[in-house]
C-alpha positions as CSV (number, residue, x, y, z in Angstrom):
1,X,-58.5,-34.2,50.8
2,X,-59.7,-35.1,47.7
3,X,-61.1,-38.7,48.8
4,X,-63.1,-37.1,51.6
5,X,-64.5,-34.6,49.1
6,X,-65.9,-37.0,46.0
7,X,-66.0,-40.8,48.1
8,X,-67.9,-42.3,50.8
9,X,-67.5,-45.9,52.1
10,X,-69.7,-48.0,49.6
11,X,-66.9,-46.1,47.0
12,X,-64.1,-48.0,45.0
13,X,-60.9,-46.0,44.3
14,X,-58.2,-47.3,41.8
15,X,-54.8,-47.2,41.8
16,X,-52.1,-47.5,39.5
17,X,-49.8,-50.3,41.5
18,X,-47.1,-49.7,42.8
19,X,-48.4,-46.7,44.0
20,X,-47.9,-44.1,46.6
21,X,-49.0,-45.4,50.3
22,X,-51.0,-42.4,51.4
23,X,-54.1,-43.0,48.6
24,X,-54.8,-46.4,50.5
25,X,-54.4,-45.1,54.3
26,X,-56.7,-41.5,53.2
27,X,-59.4,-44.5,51.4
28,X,-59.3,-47.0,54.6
29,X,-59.7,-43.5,57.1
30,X,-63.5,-42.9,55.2
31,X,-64.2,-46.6,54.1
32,X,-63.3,-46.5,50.6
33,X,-62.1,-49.7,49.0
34,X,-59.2,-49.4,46.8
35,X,-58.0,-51.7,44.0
36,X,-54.8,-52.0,42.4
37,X,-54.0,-52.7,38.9
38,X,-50.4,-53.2,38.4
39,X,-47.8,-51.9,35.8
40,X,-46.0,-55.0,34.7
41,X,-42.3,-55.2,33.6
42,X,-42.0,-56.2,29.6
43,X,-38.5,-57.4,29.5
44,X,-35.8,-58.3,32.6
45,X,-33.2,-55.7,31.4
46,X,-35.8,-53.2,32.5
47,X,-36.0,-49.7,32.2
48,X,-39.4,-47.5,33.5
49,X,-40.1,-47.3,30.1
50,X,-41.1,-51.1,29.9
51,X,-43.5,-51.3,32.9
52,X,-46.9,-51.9,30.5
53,X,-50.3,-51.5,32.4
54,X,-52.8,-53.8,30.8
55,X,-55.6,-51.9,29.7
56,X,-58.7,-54.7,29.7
57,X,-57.5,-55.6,33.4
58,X,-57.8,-51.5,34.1
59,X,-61.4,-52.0,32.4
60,X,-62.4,-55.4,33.7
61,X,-61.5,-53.9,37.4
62,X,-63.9,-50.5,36.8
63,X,-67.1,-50.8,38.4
64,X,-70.5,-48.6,38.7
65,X,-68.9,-48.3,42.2
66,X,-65.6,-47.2,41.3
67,X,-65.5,-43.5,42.0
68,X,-61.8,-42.1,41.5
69,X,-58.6,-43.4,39.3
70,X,-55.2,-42.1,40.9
71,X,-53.1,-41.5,37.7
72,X,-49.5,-40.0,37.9
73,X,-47.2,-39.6,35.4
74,X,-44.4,-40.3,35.8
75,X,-45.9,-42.8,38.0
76,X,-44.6,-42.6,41.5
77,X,-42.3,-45.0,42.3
78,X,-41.7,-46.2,39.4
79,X,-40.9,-43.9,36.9
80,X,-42.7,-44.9,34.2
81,X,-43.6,-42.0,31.7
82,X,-47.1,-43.0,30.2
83,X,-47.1,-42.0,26.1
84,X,-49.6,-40.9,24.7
85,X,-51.5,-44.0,23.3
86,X,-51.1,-45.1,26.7
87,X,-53.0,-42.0,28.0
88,X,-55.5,-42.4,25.2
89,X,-56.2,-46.3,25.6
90,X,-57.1,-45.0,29.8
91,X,-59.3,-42.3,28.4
92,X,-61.2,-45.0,26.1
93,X,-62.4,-46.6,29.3
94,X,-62.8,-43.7,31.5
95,X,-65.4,-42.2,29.1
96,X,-67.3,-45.3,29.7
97,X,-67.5,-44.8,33.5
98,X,-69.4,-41.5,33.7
99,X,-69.4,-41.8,37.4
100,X,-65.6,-41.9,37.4
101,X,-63.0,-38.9,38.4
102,X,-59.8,-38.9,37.0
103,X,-56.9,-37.4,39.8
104,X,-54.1,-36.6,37.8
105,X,-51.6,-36.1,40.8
106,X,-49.2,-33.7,39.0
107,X,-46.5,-33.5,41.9
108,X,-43.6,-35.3,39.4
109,X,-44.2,-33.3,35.9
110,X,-40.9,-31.6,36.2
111,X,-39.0,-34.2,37.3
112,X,-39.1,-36.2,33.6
113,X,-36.2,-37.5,32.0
């Protein structure tokens, strides 16, 4: 799996929150920590299209330590379709991080709408 293969257990992995159980449970089996930021709702008559994910707390959690970023979209379980300045506002930070792996889990392309 893709943890065992680029982390070890002094390794931070981050995850979009809510996100999909297994990253945490494959992370705890090899001693990885992982650490959540979480897509926020904009509005109460919400749609997945108004979760936001705040960009400086993505940044301000990224550490020399922090090894992979789990990144689906649409984000599993919520739906939520990043847009391109989305995607482009992650990039800025993840070019900061050299040390840091993007995993772009792909299993939900099809299934936009």
């Amino acid at each position: 799996n893709i943890l065992t293969t680029f982390c070890n257990d002094t390794d931070e992995v981050v995850c979009i929150e809510p996100f999909f159980d297994v990253y945490k449970k494959c992370a705890d089996m090899i001693g990885s920590s992982v650490k959540g930021v979480p897509l926020r709702l904009s509005n109460s008559n919400a749609s997945s299209a108004d979760f936001r994910l705040d960009i400086s707390e993505l940044e301000d959690l990224i550490t020399e330590k922090t090894k992979l970023l789990f990144l689906n979209t649409p984000h599993n379980p919520t739906g939520k379709v990043f847009g391109l300045d989305e995607l482009e506002a992650i990039a800025t930070v993840v070019k900061k991080h050299p040390q840091l792996i993007v995993v772009s889990d792909e299993v939900y392309e099809f299934m936009t709408f």
